[in-house]
N, C-alpha and C positions, 0 to 999 in steps of 0.2 A: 422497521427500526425497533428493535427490544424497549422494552420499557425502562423506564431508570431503575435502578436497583431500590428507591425508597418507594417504591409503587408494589402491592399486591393486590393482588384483584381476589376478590373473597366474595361469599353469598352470604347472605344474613334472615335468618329465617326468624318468624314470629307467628303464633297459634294463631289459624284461622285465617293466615293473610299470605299473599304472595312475595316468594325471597325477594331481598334486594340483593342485584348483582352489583358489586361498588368497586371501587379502587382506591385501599386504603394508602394512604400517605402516610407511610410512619414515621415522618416528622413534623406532623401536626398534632396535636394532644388529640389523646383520646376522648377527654369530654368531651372536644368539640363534634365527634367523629361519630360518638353516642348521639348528641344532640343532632345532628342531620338525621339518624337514623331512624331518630324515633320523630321527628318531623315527617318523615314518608312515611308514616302510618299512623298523624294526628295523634302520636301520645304525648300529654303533658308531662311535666314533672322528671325532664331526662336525668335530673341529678338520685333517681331514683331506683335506673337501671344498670346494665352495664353488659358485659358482652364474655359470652362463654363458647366452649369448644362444643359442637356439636356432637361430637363423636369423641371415642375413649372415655376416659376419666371424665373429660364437660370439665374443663377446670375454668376459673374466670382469668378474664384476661387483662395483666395490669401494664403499669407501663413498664415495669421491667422485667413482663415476660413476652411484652409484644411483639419482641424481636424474631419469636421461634414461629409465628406464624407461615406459615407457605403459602404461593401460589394455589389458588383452586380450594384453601380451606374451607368446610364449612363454619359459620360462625353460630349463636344462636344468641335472639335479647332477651335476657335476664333480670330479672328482679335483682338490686344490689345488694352484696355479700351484708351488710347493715341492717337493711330491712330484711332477708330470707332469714337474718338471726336471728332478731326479734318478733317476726312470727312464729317461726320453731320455736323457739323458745317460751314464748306463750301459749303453744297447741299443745306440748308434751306436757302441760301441769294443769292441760285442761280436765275436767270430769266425764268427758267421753271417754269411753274407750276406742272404739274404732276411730277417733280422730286422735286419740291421744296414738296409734298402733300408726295409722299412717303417717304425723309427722316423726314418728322415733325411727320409720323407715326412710325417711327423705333424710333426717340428719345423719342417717349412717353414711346413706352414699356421699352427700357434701362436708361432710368433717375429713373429708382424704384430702380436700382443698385448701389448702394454706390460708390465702386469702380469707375464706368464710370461716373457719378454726382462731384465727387470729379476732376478729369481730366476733362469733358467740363465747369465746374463752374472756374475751374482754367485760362481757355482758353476765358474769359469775355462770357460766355453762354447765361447765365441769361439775362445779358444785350443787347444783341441782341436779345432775344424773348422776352424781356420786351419791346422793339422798335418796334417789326413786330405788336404786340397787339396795341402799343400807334399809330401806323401809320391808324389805321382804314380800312387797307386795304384784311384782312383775314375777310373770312365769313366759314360758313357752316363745314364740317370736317374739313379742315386746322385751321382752331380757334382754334375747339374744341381738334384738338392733340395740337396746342402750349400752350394751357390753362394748359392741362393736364403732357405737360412736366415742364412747369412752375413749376406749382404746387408742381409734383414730387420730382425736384430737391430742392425747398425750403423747402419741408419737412423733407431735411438733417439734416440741423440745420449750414450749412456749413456756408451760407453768412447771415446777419442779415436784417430781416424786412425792419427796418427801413431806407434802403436803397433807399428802392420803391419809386419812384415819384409818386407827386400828378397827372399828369397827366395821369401816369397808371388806380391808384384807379379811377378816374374818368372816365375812360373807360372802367372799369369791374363792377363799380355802374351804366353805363348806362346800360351793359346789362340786369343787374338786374333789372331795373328800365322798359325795352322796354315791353309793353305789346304782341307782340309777338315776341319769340327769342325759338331759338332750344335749346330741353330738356338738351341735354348735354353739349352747353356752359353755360346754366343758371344754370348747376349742378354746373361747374366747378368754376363758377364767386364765388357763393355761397361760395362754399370752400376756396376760395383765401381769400375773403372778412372776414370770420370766421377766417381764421388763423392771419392776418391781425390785425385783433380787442385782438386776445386769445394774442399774441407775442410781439405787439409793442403797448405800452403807448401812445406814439404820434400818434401812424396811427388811434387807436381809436378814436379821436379826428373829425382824417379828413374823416376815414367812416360815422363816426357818422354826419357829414355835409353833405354828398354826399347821405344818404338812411335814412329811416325812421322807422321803428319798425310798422307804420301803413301801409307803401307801403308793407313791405315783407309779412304782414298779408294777403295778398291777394293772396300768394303764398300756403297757407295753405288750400286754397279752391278749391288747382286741383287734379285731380282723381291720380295722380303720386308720389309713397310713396315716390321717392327717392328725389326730389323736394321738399315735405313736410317735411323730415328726416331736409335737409341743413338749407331748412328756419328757422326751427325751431333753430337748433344749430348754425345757426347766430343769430338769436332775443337774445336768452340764453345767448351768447357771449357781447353782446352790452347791456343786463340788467347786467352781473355779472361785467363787465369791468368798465360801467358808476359811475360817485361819489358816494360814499353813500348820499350824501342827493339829488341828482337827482330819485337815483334812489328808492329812500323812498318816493320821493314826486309821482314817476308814480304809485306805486303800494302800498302803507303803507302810502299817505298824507292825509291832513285833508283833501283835498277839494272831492269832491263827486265824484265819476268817473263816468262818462256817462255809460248810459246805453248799447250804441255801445262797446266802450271799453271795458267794465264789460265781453260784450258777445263775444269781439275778444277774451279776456286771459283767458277765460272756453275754447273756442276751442285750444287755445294754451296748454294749459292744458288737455283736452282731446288727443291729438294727440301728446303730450309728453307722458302722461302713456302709449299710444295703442304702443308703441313702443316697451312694456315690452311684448307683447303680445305673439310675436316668441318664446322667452326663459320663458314666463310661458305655455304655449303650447309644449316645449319642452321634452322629455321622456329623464331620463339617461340613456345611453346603460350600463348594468354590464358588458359586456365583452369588452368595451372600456377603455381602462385603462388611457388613457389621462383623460379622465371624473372621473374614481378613485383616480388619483393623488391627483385632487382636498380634496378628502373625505381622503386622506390619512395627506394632509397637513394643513388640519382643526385637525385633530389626532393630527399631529407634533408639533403645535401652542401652543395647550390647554396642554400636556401631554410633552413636548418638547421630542421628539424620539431621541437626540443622542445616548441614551446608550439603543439601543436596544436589546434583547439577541441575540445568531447568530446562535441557533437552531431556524430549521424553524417550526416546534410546539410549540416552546414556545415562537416565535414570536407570531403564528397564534394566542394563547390561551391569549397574551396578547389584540395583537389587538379589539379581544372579548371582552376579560374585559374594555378598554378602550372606546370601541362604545357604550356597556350599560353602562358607566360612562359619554358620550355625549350625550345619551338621544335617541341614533334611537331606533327604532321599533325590526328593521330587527341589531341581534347584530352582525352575521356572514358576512354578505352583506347589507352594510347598503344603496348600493346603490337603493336596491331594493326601498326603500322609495320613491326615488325620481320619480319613473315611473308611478307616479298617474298625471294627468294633469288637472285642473291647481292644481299646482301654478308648476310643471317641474323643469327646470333646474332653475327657476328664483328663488328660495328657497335656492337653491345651489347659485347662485348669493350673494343675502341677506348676506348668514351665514360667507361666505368668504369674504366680506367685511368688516362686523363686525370684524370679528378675526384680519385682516388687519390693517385698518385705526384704529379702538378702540380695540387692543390688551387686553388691561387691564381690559377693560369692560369682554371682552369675557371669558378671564381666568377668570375673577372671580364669572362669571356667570356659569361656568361649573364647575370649582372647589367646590363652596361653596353649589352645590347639589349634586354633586359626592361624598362629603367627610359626609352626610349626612345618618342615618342609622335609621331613624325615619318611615321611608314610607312616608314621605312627601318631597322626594324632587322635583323639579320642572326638568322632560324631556325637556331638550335645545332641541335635535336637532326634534323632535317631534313638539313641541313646535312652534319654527322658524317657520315649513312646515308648520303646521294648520294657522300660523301669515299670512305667505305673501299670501295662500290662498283669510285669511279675509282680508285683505286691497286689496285685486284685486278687492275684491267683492263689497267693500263700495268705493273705487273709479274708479269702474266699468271700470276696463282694459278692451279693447277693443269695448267695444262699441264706436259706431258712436253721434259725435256731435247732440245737438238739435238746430234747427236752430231758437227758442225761448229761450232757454235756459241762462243766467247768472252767473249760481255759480261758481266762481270758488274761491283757495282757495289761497291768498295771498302767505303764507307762501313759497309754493312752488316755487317762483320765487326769490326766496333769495338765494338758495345755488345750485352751478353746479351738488351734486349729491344727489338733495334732496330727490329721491324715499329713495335709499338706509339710508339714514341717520333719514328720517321717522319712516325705518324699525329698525335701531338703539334703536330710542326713544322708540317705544313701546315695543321691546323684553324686554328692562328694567320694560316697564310699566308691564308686563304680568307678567315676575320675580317677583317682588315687589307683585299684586296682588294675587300670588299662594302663598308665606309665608301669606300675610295679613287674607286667606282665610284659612290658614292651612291646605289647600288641599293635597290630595294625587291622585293614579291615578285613583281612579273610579272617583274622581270629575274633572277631564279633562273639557269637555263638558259645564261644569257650569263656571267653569274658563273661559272658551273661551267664550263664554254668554257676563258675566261681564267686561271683555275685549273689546268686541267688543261695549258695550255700554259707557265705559268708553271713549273710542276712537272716538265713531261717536257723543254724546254731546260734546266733547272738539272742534272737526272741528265743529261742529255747528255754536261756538262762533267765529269763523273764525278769529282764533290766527294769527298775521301777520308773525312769524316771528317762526323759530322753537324754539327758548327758551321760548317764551310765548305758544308755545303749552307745551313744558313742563310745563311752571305750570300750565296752565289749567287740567294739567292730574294730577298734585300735589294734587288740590284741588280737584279732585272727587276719594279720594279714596273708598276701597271696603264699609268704613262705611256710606260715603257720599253718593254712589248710592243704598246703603237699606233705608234711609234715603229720599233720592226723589223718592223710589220705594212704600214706602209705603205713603208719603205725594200726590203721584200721585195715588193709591189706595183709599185712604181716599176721597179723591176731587172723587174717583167715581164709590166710594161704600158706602160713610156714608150715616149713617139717611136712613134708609128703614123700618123703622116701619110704620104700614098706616098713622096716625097724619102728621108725616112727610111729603108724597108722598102728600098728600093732601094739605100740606101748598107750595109743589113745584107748583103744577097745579093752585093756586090761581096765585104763582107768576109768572109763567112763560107767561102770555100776556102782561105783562108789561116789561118782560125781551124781548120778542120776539119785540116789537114797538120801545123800545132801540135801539136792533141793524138796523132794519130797518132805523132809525133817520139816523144813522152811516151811513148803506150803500148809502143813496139816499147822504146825506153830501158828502159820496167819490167821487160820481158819478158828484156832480155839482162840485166839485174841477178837477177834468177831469186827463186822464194819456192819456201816449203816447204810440203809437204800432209802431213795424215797418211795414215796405212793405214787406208783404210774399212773399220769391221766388228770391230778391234783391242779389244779389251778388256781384255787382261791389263795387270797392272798395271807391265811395261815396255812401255809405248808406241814405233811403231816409225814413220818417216816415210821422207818420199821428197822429193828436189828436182830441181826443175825449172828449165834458162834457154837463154834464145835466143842463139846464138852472134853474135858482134859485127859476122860479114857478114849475120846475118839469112837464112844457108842451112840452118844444122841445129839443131835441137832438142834439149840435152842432159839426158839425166835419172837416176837411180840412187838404193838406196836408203840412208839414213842409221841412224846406233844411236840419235841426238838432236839437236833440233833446235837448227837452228845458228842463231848470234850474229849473221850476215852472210852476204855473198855466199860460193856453194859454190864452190871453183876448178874450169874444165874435165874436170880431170884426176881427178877423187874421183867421176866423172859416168858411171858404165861403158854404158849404153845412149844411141842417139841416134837419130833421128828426119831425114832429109832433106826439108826444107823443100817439095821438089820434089815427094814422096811423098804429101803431104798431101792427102787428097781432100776432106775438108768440116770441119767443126766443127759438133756439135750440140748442145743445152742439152737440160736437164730430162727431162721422161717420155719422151725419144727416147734418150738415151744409157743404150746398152748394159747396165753397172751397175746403172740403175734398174729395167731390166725383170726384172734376176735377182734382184735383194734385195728379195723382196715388204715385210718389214716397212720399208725404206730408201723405199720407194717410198709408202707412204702417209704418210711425215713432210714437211710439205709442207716446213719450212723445208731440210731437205736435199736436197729437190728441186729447190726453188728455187736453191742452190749447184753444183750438176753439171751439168759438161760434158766434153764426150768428144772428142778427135783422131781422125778418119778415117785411115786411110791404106795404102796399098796394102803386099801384096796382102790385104787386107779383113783387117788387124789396127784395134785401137784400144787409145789413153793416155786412162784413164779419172779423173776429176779432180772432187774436193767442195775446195771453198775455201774457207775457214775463216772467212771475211768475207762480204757482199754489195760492198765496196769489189774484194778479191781478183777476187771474178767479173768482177766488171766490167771491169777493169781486162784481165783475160784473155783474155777473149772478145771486147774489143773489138779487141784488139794481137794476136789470132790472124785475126780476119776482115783487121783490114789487112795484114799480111803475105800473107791469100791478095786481097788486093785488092777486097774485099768491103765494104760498107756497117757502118760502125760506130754498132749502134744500142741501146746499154743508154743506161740513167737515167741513169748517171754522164756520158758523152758528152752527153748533153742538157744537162746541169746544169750541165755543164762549158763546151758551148758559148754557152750563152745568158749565161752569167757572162762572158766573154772577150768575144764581143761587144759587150755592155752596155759592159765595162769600154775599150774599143776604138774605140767609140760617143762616147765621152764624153771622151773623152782628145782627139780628134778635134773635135768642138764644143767642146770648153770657152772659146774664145775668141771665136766666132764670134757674130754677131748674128743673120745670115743664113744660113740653111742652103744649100750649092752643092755638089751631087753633082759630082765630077770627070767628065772626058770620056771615062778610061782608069781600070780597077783600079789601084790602088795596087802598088807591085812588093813581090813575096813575099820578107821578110826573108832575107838569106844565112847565119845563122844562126837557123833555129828552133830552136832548145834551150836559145836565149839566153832564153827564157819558161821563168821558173821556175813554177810554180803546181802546189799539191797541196790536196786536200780531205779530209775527216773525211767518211767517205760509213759513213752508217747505215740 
């Protein structure tokens, strides 16, 4: 006969003595439960103990958590949360050190415990390890455990923020601030400082006076994820907290943001998504049911499960029906889906969000193809997983920063849970384009196409803000992208009959001395590089430009990078045009062969090139763009009279052309090649034309 269900039978362990095997009654009080226990083992004074978890956390056990004990737990007897505070609490203000070291280590572990955080917070806790920190007199592990009992206990919610003295914050923004300080108080500062900024309106104010958002950016450049983790989710904390219009004007203002800048919030941005990396790399176990619950309560959402049946086949047979009404693959085990990597557990992330935060969306995204008997309705959960796949892909989760690199995408710095909410907008978009396409499931594939290009022109345009990325996705629907698919076909596949092909080759040396004009003009307008390899957190750069007869090459370095053109004269080194022996790109220039880790990033590679020039020196050069390179290296080879051959010349000339082409026939019924080229404009410059090259 089972036991009744108010019986668990548990072990109860105490130093030095043999378990008791018992069977607790948990509807007897716990005192009384203590007081037997510590009767079988002659201790007096039960009102003195109490009874904790052997394993995990060890948390104490009260009466309203004594519900969650199990069968077979181990228990252990405990000194009570009252008394273990008041000895802590008198061992950390003693004059030992090493007993003052080991009880600052026992309070770290027990300040996770509710129960004992509530009794030494009561007993002014807080405010004596808010004293030993503001005293300046703790270093090395003693910090680092009162940091972390700090921390612990404030993570109650027991006493308020706003409590904290300025003097503290000021001593946990210096550790932040010290260029060298041990990993795990600058873990812990980190933490304080985030909770700090998330909790209290006023403290915002006064961290924000005390740290910088460019100091902690220099924390994002050590090899230490858990360090980059905090920096980050303080920067995050101190953009989402700050005013709206402070924080429109750092990241959404008019004024231009430096190129440095530009390139801290791409890495900021990079190593916010890499952080999806673990749970899109993750596999669902099916035999984990924690992880099923999930897929059972995305079921319960959409389908709401109160009235389930209470046969277990005709549960089973519903469930079926209900997973091929949410769109998986796999209708019996849907979890099976999810053990493809990427996009993992991070798919599973996505869809439970949605159903969450945008309940209504979600029902009506899965209702309104569920209820659908056309063969077109649109697989949600199918769908989702192919989604967060392609957005890993196009904002390339986990890769490593370029240390040339600037794109990054405003919008993302607007909301605490912007991946997710990203993911929001487009499962709508994808929705909407599979009706707009009247797709069914063999067109899968082509959906996901048109999605995916839907979605990489709209960041293109680099929406600030996610509702202007919605409508940038408003305005490209699936008519709109046949529409620039075939307007971009045209631009370059029209007119291929000979007459034509021959009237392009008349025109194209006059198109090709065009952009040449351009390039050598960008080249005497000058740009700015940085110092490859610079990591301190004063960044240092160098400018470069072509002198206005197109004989000398001026260059020198700068403290910051500049607003406009550099004048000649701020330019202390220069290069004679005449001097010049070649120009060469990628794994050939110099730089790349000495900076082995420079040299296997290919997008860096892809940006370098190098000036030859006698007697066997070289001006070695990363462009902060693929527009820059181009532009460089095309306006260097024509200078040395060389064939200008990057993407952007191509793109350039087949554009001017076209546009050249047509401006030419527009009137015409009959095509009539002339008998002579057309004469070359007396001013080429008079062609304005620039492009967005990515």
């Amino acid at each position: 006969m089972p036991p009744p269900s108010d019986i668990v039978k548990v072990a109860i362990e105490w130093p030095g003595a043999n378990a008791q095997l018992i069977e607790m009654d948990q509807k007897r009080a716990l005192s009384s439960i203590i007081r037997e226990v510590c009767d079988g083992w002659s201790l007096s004074g039960s009102e003195q103990f109490a009874l904790r978890y052997a394993d995990g956390p060890q948390l104490y056990i009260t009466e309203q958590s004594r519900s969650e004990i199990k069968n077979g737990t181990i228990l252990r007897l405990a000194i009570s949360p009252a008394r273990a505070a008041r000895q802590l609490l008198e061992r950390v203000q003693s004059h030992g050190i090493d007993a003052r070291l080991e009880a600052l280590k026992e309070l770290a572990k027990l300040s996770a415990d509710p129960t004992f955080a509530a009794e030494f917070i009561n007993m002014e806790g807080i405010g004596t390890l808010a004293r030993l920190v503001e005293s300046g007199t703790h270093f090395g592990e003693m910090l680092a455990f009162t940091l972390t009992a700090f921390l612990e206990l404030m993570d109650h919610g027991i006493v308020s923020w706003d409590l904290i003295s300025l003097s503290f914050i000021k001593q946990i923004a210096g550790y932040v601030n010290q260029p060298m300080v041990d990993v795990s108080i600058l873990q812990r500062s980190l933490a304080i400082l985030e909770s700090m900024v998330l909790n209290s309106h006023s403290l915002y104010h006064r961290v924000a006076q005390e740290i910088t958002v460019g100091q902690l950016i220099g924390h994002l450049q050590v090899s230490n994820q858990e360090i980059q983790t905090y920096a980050i989710a303080l920067i995050n904390a101190l953009f989402l907290k700050a005013p709206e219009d402070r924080r429109q004007h750092i990241i959404r203002g008019n004024r231009p943001i430096k190129a440095e800048m530009a390139h801290q919030l791409y890495v900021l941005q990079v190593l916010t998504f890499n952080l999806l990396e673990e749970r899109m790399m993750t596999k669902m176990d099916p035999n984990d049911q924690a992880q099923r619950d999930v897929i059972f309560e995305l079921r319960r959402i959409a389908f709401d499960g109160e009235n389930d049946p209470t046969g277990t086949e005709k549960r089973k047979a519903m469930y079926t029906k209900d997973y091929k009404m949410l769109g998986f693959t796999n209708h019996v085990n849907p979890a099976m889906d999810f053990t493809q990597t990427p996009p993992g557990m991070l798919a599973v992330d996505n869809m439970l969000y949605l159903a969450k935060v945008h309940q209504d969306t979600y029902i009506r995204i899965v209702l309104e193809n569920s209820s659908r008997e056309d063969k077109h309705e649109c697989p949600f959960g199918r769908c989702a997983i192919e989604l967060t796949r392609m957005l890993c892909e196009i904002l390339q989760v986990g890769e490593l920063p370029n240390e040339g690199c600037n794109d990054y995408h405003p919008m993302f710095f607007t909301h605490d849970r912007a991946w997710e909410e990203f993911f929001c907008v487009c499962i709508q978009l994808l929705n909407k384009t599979w009706k707009e396409m009247r797709a069914t499931a063999e067109d899968f594939n082509k959906v996901m196409q048109v999605v995916r290009e839907q979605i990489t022109r709209a960041l293109a345009m680099k929406p600030s803000s996610l509702d202007q990325l919605k409508n940038k996705l408003r305005g490209l629907n699936y008519s709109e992208i046949l529409r620039l698919r075939q307007s971009e076909r045209m631009s370059q596949d029209d007119f291929q009959s000979p007459p034509i092909i021959e009237l392009r080759e008349r025109i194209q040396p006059e198109i090709l001395e065009l952009i040449k004009q351009q390039r050598l003009n960008r080249l005497c307008e000058g740009s700015c590089f940085r110092k490859l390899g610079n990591r301190r957190r004063q960044e240092k750069f160098w400018f470069c430009r072509l002198s206005l007869n197109h004989k000398v090459l001026h260059y020198g370095d700068l403290d910051e990078s500049p607003q406009g053109e550099v004048p000649f004269e701020l330019l202390s080194d220069k290069i004679p045009v005449s001097d010049i022996k070649s120009v060469v790109t990628g794994k050939d220039c110099p730089h790349m062969k000495e900076k082995s880790a420079l040299k296997q990033n290919k997008e860096v590679l892809e940006l370098a090139f190098s000036v030859l020039y006698d007697p066997d020196e070289t001006l070695n050069f990363v462009a902060p763009n693929k527009y820059e390179y181009c532009i460089w290296t095309d306006g260097l080879c024509a200078l040395l009279g060389r064939e200008m051959g990057s993407d952007l010349t191509r793109s350039d000339l087949d554009t001017l052309i076209s546009m050249e082409m047509k401006l030419r026939l527009l009137d015409l019924e009959n095509i009539t090649i002339p008998e002579a080229p057309p004469p070359v404009p007396k001013e080429p410059s008079s062609y304005n034309f620039s492009y967005n090259y990515s």
